[in-house]
C-alpha positions as CSV (number, residue, x, y, z in Angstrom):
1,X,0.0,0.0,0.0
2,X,1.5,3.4,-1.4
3,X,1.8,6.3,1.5
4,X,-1.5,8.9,1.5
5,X,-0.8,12.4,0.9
6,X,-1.9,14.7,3.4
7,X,-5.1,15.7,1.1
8,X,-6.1,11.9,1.4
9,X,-6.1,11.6,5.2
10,X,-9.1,12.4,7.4
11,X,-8.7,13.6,11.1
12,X,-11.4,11.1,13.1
13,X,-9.9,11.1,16.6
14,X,-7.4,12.8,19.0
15,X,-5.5,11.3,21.3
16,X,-5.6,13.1,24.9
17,X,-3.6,12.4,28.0
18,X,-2.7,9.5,29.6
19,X,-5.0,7.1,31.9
20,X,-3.8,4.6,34.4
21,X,-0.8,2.9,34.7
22,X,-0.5,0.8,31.5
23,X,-0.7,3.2,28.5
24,X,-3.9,3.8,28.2
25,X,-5.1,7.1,26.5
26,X,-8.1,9.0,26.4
27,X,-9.4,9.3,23.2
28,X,-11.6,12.2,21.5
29,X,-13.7,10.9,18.6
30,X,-14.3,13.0,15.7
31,X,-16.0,11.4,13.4
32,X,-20.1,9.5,13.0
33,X,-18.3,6.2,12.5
34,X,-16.6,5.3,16.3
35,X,-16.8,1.2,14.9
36,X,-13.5,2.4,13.3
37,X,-12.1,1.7,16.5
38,X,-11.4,-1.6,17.3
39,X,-8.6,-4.1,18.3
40,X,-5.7,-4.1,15.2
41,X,-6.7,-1.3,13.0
42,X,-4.1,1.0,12.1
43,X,-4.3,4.8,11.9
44,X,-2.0,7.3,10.6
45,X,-0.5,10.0,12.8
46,X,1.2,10.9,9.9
47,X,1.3,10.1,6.1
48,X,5.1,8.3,7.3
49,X,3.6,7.2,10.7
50,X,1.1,5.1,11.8
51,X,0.0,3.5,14.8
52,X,-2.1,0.4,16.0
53,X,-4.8,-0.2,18.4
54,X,-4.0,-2.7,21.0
55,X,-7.5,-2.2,22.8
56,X,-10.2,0.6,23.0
57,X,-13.3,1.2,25.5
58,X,-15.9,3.7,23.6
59,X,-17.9,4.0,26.1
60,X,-15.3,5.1,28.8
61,X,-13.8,7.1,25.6
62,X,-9.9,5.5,26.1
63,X,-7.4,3.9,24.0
64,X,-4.6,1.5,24.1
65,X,-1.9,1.2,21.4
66,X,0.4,-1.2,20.8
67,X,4.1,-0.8,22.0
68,X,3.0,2.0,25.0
69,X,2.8,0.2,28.0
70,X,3.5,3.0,30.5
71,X,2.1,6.6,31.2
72,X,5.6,8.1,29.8
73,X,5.3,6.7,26.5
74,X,1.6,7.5,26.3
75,X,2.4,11.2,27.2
76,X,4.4,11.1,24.2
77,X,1.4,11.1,21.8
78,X,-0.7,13.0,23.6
79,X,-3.0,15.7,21.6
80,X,-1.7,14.0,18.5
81,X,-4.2,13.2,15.4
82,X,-5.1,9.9,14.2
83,X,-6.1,9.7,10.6
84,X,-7.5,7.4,8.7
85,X,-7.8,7.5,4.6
86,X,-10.9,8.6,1.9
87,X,-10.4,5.3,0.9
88,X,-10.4,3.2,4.0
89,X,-13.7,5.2,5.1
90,X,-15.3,4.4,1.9
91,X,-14.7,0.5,2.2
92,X,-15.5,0.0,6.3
93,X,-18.4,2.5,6.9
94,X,-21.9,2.3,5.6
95,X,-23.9,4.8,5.0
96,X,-28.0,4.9,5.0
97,X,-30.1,5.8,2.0
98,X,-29.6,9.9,1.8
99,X,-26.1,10.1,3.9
100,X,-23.3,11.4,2.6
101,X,-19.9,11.1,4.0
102,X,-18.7,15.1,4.7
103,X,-15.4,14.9,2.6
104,X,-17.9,14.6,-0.4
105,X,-20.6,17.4,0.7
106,X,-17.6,19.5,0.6
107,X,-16.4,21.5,-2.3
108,X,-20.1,21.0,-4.2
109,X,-21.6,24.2,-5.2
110,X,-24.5,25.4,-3.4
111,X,-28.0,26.7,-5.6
112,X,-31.0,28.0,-4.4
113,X,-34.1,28.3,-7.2
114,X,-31.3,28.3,-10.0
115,X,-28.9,31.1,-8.4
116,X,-25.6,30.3,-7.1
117,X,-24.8,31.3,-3.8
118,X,-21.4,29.6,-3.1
119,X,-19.1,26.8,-2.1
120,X,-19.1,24.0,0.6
121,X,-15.9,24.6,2.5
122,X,-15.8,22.7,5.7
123,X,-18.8,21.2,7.9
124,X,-19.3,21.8,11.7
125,X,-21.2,20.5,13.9
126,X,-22.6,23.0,16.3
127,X,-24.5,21.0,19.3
128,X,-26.2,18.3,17.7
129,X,-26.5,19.9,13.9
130,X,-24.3,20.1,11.5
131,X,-24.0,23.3,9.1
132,X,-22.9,24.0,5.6
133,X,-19.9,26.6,5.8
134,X,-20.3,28.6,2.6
135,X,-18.0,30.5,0.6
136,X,-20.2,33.0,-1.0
137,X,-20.2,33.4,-4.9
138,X,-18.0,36.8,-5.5
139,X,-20.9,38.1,-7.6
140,X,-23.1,37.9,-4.3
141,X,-20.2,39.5,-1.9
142,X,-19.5,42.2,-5.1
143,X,-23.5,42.9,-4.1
144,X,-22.4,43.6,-0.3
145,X,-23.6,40.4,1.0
146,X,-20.9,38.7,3.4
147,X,-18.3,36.3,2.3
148,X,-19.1,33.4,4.0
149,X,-22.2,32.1,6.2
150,X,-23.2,28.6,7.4
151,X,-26.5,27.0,6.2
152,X,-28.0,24.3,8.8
153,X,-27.8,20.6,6.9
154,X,-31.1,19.7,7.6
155,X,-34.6,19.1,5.6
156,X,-35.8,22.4,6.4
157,X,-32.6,23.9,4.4
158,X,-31.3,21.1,1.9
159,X,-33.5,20.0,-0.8
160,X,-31.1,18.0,-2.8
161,X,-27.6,16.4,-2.9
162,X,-25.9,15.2,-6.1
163,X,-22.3,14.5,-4.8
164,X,-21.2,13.3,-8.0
165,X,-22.5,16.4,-9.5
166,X,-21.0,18.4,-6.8
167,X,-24.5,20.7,-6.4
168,X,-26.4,20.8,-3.5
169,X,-30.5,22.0,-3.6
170,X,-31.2,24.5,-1.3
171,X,-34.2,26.5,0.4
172,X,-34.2,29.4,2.4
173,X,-30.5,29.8,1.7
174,X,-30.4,33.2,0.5
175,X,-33.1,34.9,3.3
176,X,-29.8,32.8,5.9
177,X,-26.9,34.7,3.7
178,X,-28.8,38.3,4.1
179,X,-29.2,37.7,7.3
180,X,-25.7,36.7,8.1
């Protein structure tokens, strides 16, 4: 298997400090898919290093990995990034009819009624929703209308999502971006 670029890795989980006497780590999901973590799998820390999962608790939110046995060499990784590829997350998680995986939501265009009104850049999740952040289209910003907003991705906003298209359907887009 050929080394990932940086562009091909995705940030699911941060490592925090160490727990107990053995290693152990605490372990700060970021991603909708925490089955990812399970005994053997292999994440990247970097596209040169990876590192392997001896044991993990979920629940309790901690991680072992192989080769730390004590709280010194834990500490070593703490607040480092595990990473996992496009690639991998397309093969082991499954999504439901209507879900798209966030790496693909972003970049697609965003239209409401026909009109352009920007760019996917990034996703966050605020609470428990999750909102579009938006590049607006220069012609809209050369109209005085701010330069980015965030859209809430839920059925009240979204209408439609071709991913392989790259266009997303909005509604009530525009009234969000004046109002921004």
């Amino acid at each position: 298997m050929s080394k990932p670029s940086k562009k091909e890795l995705l940030h699911i989980a941060t490592l925090g400090k160490s727990v107990g006497l053995k290693g152990d780590m605490k372990l700060h999901i970021k991603t909708d898919f925490p089955e990812q973590f399970k005994k053997n799998a292999s994440f990247y820390i970097t596209p040169d290093k990876q590192v392997t999962v001896e044991s993990v608790n979920v629940q309790k939110g901690t991680v072992k990995l192989q080769g730390l046995n004590s709280p010194e060499e834990a500490k070593k990784f703490t607040n480092a990034r595990l990473h996992t590829t496009i690639e991998r997350t397309r093969e082991e998680c499954k999504l439901d009819e209507g879900q798209h995986f966030w790496f693909d939501i972003e970049g697609c265009d965003v239209y409401e009624e026909g009109r352009l009104l920007g760019k996917v850049t990034e996703i966050e999740r605020i609470l428990d929703t999750d909102y579009l952040k938006i590049r607006t289209d220069e012609e809209l910003v050369a109209q005085k209308l701010p330069k980015s907003f965030l859209l809430p991705y839920d059925e009240r906003c979204i209408v439609s999502v071709d991913t392989k298209a790259k266009k997303i359907e909005a509604q009530g887009a525009y009234d969000i971006l004046e109002a921004s």
